[in-house]
C-alpha positions as CSV (number, residue, x, y, z in Angstrom):
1,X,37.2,47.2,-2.2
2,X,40.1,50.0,-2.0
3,X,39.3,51.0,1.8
4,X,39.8,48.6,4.3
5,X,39.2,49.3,8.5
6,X,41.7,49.7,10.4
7,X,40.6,46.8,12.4
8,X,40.8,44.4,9.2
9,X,45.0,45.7,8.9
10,X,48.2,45.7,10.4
11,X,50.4,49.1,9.8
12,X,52.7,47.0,7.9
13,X,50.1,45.7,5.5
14,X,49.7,49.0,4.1
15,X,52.8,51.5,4.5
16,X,55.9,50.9,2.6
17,X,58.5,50.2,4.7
18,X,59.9,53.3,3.1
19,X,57.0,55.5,3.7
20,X,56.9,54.6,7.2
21,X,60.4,55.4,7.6
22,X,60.4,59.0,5.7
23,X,57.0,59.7,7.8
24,X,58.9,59.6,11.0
25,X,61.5,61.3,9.4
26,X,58.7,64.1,8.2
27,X,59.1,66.4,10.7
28,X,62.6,66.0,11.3
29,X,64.0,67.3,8.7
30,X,66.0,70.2,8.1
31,X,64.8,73.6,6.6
32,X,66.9,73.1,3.5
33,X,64.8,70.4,2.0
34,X,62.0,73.3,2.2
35,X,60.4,72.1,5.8
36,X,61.0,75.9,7.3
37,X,58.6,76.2,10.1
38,X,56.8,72.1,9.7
39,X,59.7,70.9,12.0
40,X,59.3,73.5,14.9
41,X,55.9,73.3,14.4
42,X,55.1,70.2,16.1
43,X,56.8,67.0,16.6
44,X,56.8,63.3,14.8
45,X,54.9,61.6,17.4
46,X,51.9,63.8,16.3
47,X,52.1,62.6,12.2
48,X,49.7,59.2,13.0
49,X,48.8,56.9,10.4
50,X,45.1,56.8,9.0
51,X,44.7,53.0,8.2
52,X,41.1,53.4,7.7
53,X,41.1,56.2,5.3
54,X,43.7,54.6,3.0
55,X,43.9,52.6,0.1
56,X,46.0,49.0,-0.3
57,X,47.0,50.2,-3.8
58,X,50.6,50.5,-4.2
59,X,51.7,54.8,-4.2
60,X,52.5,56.3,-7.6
61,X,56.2,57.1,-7.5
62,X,57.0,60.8,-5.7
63,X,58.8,61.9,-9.0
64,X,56.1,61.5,-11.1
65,X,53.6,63.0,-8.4
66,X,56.2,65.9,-8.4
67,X,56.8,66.3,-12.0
68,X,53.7,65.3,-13.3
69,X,50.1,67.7,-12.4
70,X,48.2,70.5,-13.5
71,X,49.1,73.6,-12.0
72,X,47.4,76.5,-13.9
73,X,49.5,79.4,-12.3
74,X,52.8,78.4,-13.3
75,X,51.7,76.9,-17.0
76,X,49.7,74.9,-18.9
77,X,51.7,72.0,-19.4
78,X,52.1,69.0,-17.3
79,X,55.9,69.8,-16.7
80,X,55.1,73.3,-16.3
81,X,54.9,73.4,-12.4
82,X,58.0,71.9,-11.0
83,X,59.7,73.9,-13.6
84,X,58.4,77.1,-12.6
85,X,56.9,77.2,-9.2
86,X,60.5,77.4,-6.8
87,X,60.1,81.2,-7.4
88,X,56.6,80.9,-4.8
89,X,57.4,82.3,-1.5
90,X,55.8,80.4,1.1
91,X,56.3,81.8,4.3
92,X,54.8,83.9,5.5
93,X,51.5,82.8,4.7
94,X,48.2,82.9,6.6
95,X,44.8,81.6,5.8
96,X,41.7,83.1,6.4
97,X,38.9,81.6,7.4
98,X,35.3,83.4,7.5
99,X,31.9,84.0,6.3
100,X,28.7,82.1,8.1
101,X,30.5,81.6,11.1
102,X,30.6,83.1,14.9
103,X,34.4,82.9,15.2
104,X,36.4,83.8,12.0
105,X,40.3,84.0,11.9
106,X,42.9,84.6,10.5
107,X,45.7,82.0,10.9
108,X,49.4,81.6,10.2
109,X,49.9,78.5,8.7
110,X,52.8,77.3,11.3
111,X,51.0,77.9,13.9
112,X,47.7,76.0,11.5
113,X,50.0,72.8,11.2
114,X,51.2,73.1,14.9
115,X,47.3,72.8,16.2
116,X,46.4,70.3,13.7
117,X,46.1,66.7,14.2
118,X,48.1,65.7,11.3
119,X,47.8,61.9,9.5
120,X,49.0,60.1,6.7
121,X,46.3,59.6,3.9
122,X,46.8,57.1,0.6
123,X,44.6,58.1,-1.6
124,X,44.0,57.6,-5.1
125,X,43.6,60.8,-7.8
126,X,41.9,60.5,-9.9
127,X,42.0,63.8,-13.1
128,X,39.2,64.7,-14.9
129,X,41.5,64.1,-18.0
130,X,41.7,60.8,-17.6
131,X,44.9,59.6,-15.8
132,X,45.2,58.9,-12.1
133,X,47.8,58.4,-9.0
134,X,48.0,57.3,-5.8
135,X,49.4,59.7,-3.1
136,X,50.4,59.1,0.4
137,X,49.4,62.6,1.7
138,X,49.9,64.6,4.8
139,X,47.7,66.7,6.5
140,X,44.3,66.9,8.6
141,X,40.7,66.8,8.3
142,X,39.1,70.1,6.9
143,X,36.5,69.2,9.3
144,X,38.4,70.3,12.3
145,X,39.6,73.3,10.9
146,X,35.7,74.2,10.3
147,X,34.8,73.1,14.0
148,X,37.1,75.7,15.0
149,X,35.4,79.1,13.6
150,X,31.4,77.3,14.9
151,X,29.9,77.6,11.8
152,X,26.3,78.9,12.3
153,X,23.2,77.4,10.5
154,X,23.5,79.6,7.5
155,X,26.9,77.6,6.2
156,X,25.4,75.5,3.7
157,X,28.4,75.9,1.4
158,X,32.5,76.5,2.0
159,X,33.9,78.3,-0.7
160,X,38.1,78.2,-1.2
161,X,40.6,80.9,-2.8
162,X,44.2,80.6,-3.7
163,X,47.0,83.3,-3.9
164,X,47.2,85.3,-7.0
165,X,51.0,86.7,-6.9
166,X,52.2,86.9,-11.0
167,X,55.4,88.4,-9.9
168,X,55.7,84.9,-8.3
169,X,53.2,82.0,-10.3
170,X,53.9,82.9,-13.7
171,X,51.2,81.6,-15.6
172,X,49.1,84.3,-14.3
173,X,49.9,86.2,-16.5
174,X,47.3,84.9,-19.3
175,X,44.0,84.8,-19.0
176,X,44.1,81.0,-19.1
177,X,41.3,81.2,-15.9
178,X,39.7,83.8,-14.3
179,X,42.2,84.1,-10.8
180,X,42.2,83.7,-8.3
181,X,41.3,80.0,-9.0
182,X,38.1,79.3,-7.0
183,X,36.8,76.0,-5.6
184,X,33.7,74.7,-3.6
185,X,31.9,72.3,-1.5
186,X,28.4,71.4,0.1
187,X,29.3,71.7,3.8
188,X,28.4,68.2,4.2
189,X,31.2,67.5,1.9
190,X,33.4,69.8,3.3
191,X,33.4,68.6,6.9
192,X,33.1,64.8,6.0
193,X,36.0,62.7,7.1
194,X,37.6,61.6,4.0
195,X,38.2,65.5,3.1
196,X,41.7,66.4,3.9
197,X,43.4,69.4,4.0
198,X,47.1,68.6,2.9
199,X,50.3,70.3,3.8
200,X,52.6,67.3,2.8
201,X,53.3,64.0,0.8
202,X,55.2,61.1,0.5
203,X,56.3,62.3,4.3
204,X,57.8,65.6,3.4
205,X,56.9,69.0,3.0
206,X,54.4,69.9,0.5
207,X,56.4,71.0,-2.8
208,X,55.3,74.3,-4.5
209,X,54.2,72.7,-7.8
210,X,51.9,70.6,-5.6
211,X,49.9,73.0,-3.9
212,X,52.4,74.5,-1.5
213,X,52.1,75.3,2.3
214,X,48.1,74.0,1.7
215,X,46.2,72.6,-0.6
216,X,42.2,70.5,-0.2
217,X,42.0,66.9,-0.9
218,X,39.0,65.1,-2.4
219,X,39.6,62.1,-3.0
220,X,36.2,60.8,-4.3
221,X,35.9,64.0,-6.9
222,X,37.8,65.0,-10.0
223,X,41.3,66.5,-9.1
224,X,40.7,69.9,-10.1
225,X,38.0,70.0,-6.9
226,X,41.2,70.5,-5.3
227,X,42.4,74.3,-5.0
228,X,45.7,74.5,-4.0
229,X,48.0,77.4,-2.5
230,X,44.4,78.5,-0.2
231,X,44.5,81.8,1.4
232,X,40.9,82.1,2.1
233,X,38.1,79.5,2.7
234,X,34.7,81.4,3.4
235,X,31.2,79.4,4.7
236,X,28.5,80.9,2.9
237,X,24.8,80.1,2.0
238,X,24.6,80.0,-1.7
239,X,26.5,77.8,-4.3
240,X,29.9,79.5,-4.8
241,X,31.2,79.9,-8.3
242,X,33.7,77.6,-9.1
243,X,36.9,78.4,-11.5
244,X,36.6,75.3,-14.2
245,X,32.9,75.6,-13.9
246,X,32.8,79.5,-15.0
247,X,34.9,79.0,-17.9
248,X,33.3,75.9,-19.3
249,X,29.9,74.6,-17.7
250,X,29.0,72.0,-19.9
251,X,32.0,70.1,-19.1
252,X,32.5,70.6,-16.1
253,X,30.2,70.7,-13.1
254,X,29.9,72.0,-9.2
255,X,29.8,68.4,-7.9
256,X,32.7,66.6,-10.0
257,X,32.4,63.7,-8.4
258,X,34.3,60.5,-9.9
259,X,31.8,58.9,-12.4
260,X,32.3,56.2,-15.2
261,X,28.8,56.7,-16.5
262,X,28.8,60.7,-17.2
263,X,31.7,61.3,-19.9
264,X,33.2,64.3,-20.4
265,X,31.5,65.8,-23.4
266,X,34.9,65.6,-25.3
267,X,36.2,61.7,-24.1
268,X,35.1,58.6,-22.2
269,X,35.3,58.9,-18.2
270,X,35.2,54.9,-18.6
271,X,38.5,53.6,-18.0
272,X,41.7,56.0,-16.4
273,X,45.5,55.3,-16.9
274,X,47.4,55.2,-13.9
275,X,50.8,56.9,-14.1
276,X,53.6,54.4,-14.5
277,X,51.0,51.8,-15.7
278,X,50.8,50.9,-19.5
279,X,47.5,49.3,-19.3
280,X,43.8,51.2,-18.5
281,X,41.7,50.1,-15.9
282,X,38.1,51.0,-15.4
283,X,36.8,53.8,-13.6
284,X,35.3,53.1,-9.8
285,X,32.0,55.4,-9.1
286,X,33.2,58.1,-6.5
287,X,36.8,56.4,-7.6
288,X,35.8,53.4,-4.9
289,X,35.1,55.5,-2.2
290,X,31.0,55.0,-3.1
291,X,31.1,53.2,0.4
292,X,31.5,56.4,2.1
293,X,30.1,58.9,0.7
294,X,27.2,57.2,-1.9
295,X,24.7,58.6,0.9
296,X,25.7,61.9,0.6
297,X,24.2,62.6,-2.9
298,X,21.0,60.1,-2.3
299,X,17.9,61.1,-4.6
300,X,20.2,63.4,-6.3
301,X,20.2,62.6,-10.6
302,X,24.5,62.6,-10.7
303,X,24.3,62.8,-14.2
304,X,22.5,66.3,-14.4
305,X,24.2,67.0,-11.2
306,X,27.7,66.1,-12.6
């Protein structure tokens, strides 16, 4: 099993002594190493440690998380983002937050990060093309931030949108997607524990090319699931459209959720590659978080809801 309770483990047992170290470092550190506004925002003693949310599984080194993603709006290519996404502004930057809901917002994101409960997450990633990582994240639950607008009973579904700015991600400029890249979630999905919203990793600031100032976290689904650069996440009652699932369909569906058994129409979902691995290891269902969230999709047919 990949998740163990924090009652089973001692801090030790699963953070790096490194990790540990740079995570009370996290907020500390100076606005030159791109932290402008995380280290007034709140202080170190606030960045806790999720023990119960993370996996054993040693982290995927931060230069291949930071070299190696997909990235749509600054190219196409794996390399493409940390080459091209320093030109993104960051600050300011607010998110709104709206839709079925009694008190939408719209929030600056220092003042988001200084009101957030903010924890240290490992979680695997697993990519719809086949490879995977493992990422110490930092941020807080989604959950909370949905809490905070009371959602009424018409939110059955939260629907996310990132920035569109060509002058600034400059693989907007083709019509490689329809932008702004879109993303959704069944509320119940949305606000369940394990979903994160991430402003950080490997206890710094989050970089541009991975999702800079925020960016959601799902770790039991595809990585593309996870928009990143969010200006806008709206409660709604119908199914939102989703950006990978309006250009292709067949391949690639609302739910996304980790699944050995449903290949991809054009290779085997069977086994993954981890990054700095040589050898493939097999794909976990929900990518071994089935413990916590199997229930959530019970009755449903996963392979015609894929």
């Amino acid at each position: 099993m990949l998740i163990r309770n924090a009652p089973d483990l001692t801090e030790n047992e699963v953070t790096h002594h490194g990790l540990y170290l740079r995570r009370r470092e996290f907020l500390g550190a100076t606005a030159g190493l791109g932290l402008t506004g995380l280290a007034g925002a709140t202080s170190a003693a606030s960045l806790t440690y999720a023990k119960g949310f993370s996996t054993t599984e040693k982290a995927t080194s931060k230069e291949d998380v930071t070299s190696y993603n997909n990235f749509y709006e600054f190219g196409v290519d794996k390399g493409d983002p940390a080459q091209n996404a320093g030109r993104l502004k960051t600050r300011p930057w607010t998110v709104r937050i709206d839709g079925e809901c009694e008190a939408p917002r719209t929030v600056d994101i220092d003042s988001l990060i200084k009101g957030a409960k903010l924890e240290e997450r490992i979680y695997r990633m697993r990519c719809v093309e086949g490879w995977s990582m493992v990422i110490p994240w930092v941020g807080f639950p989604l959950k909370d931030l949905i809490a905070s607008v009371k959602p009424t009973s018409k939110a059955k579904y939260v629907a996310f949108e990132t920035l569109v700015r060509p002058s600034e991600m400059s693989g907007q400029a083709w019509n490689t997607l329809d932008w702004p890249y879109r993303e959704g979630l069944r509320i119940d999905e949305a606000t369940h524990p394990l979903t994160l919203m991430a402003v950080g990793l490997y206890g710094d600031a989050l970089p541009n090319q991975n999702g800079a100032p925020l960016r959601l976290v799902v770790p039991w689904k595809y990585g593309f699931k996870g928009g990143k650069s969010i200006v806008r996440i709206t409660l709604t009652d119908k199914q939102p459209a989703t950006a990978w699932n309006r250009l292709a369909p067949r391949e690639y569906g609302f739910y996304s959720n980790v699944n050995p058994a449903v290949d991809h129409p054009r290779w085997s979902q069977a086994t993954e590659r981890r990054i700095g691995e040589f050898r493939r290891r097999e794909t976990l269902p929900f990518n071994g978080y089935g413990e916590y969230v199997a229930d959530l999709y019970r009755g449903m047919d996963l392979k015609k809801n894929f």
